[in-house]
N, C-alpha and C positions, 0 to 999 in steps of 0.2 A: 198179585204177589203174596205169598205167605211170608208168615215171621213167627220166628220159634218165637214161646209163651214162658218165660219162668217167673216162679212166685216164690219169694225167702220171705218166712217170720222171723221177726229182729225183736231184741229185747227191747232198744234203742233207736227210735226211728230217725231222731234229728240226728246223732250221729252216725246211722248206718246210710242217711240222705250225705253228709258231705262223705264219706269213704265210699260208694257208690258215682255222686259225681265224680271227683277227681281218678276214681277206676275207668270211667266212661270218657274221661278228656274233659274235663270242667263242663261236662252238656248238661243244661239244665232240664229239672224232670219237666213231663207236659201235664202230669196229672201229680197234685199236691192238697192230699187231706189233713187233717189232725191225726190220721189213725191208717194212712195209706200214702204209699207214692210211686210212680211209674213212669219211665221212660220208656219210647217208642223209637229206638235206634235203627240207625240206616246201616252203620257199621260197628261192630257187624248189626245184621237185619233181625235185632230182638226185640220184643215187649220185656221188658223186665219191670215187676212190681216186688214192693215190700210194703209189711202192712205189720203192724203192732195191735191185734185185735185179742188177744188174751188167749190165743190155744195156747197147750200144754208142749206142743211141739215147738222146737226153731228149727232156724236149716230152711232145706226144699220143702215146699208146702203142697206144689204140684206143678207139675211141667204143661206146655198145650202148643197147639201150630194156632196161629190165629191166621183167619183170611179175609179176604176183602168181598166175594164175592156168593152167593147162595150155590152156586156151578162148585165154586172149589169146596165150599161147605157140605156138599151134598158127595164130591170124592171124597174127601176125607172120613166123612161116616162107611163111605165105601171100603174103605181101608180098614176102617176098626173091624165091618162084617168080615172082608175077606182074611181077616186075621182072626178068624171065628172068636173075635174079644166080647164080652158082656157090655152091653151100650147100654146105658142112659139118658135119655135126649130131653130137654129145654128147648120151649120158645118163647122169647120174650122174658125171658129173666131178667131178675136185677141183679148185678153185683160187681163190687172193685169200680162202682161211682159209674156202671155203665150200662144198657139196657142189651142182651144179647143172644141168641140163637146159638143153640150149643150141643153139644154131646159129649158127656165123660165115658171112661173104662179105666183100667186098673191092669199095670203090667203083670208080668211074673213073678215082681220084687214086692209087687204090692203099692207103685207109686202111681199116683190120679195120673190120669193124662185127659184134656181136653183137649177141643178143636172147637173154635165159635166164630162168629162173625157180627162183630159189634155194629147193633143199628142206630145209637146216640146214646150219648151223656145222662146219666141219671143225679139226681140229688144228694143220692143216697147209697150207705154203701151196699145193703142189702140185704138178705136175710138168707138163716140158711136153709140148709135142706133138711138138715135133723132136727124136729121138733123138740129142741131139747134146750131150758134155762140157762144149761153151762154152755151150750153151741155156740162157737163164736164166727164160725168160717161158711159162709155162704156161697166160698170159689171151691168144695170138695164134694165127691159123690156121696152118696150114702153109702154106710161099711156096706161090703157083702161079701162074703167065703165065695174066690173065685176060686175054679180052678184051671190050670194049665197044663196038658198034656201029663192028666193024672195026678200034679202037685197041687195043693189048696194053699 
């Protein structure tokens, strides 16, 4: 089974946790940090995380399909190629408290998108991919000037 992936930075985490529960039907999250929290919903069929990790951005942080399976992880990269998108692939990363198998791209608009398939729980929330002291997000690709059908 796949399950869409979305990520919101919140100013607020304890209160974007209860406006989030009671948006979801009082369900309680499955994963709860000091600085992260994530519900894995049946109905509908979302991973939905929020994380208070000090980017500069709020809002949508990055969208993703998550899967269960290395078969459906390996269509899904299938799909980024056959949509001749620029892929970036991870194995065995950390991040958002979990250890995982992954691949980003960057739409037309400019928004991350992954696809991964979580292989267990990690301690930690992780590090990121920009070598950099102000970096706070370790779930986003490294910038890069795409282009798409001649737009950058």
């Amino acid at each position: 089974m796949k399950r869409m992936h979305l990520h919101v930075s919140v100013e607020n985490l304890a209160d974007s946790i209860r406006f989030y529960s009671a948006m979801f039907g009082n369900v309680e999250p499955t994963v709860i940090r000091s600085d992260y929290c994530k519900w894995e919903l049946t109905d509908p069929a979302v991973n939905f995380a929020i994380s208070q990790r000090g980017g500069a951005k709020l809002g949508i942080d990055h969208v993703g399909i998550q899967v269960e399976t290395e078969a459906e992880l390996a269509e899904m990269n299938a799909r980024f190629a056959d949509a001749q998108l620029p892929v970036q692939t991870q194995t065995g990363t950390t991040c958002c408290y979990a250890k995982s198998d992954k691949a980003w791209t960057v739409d037309p608009q400019g928004v991350a998108w992954e696809t991964f398939r979580t292989l267990e729980a990690a301690p930690m929330y992780g590090q990121s991919l920009e070598p950099s002291p102000t970096s706070a997000a370790c779930c986003t690709p490294v910038e890069t000037t795409v282009s798409f059908r001649g737009r950058t």
